[in-house]
C-alpha positions as CSV (number, residue, x, y, z in Angstrom):
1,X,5.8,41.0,40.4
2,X,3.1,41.3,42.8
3,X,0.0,39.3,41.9
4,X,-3.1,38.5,44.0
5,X,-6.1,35.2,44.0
6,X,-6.5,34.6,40.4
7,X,-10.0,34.8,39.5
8,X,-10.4,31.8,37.9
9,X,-14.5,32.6,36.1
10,X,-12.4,35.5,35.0
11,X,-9.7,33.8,33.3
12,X,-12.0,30.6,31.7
13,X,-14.8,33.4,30.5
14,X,-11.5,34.4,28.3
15,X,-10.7,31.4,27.3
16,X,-14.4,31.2,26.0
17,X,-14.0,33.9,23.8
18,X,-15.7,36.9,25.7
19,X,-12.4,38.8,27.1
20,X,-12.1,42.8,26.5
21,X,-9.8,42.5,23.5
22,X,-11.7,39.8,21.8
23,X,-13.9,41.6,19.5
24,X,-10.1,43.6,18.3
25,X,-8.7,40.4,17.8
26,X,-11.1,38.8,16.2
27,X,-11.8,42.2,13.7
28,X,-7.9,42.5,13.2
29,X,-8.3,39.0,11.8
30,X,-10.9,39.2,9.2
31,X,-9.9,42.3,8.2
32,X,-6.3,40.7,7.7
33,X,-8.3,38.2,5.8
34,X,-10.0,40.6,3.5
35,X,-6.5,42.7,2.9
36,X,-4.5,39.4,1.6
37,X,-7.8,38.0,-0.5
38,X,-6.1,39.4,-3.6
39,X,-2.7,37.8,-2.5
40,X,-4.5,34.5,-2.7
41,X,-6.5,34.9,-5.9
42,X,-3.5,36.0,-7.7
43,X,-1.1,32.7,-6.2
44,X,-3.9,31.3,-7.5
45,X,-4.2,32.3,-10.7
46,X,-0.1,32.2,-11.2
47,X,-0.1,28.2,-10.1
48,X,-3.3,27.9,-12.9
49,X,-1.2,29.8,-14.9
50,X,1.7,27.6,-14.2
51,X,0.1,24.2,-14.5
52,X,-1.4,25.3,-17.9
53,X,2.3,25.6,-19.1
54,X,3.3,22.7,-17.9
55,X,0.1,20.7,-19.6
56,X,1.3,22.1,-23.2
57,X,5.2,22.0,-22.8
């Protein structure tokens, strides 16, 4: 590998939050979010589903 001075503002504005990909990352995540909301809501609604069974058995 051949690699030169690291710029370190560079690298810790990165860190921060404000590199090129951020924005991707961070919109690949929510929309991940949204996508698996009705995953949640519905493992939710078994377990209900579930402890209601249990309360009557």
């Amino acid at each position: 590998y051949e690699h030169g001075p690291i710029n370190w503002e560079e690298f810790f504005d990165v860190i921060k939050g404000n590199g090129p990909c951020n924005a991707n990352r961070l919109k690949a995540r929510v929309d991940a979010d949204k996508n698996g909301a009705w995953v949640r809501e519905a493992a939710s609604a078994y377990a209900a589903k579930r402890a209601k069974e249990r309360l009557v058995a």
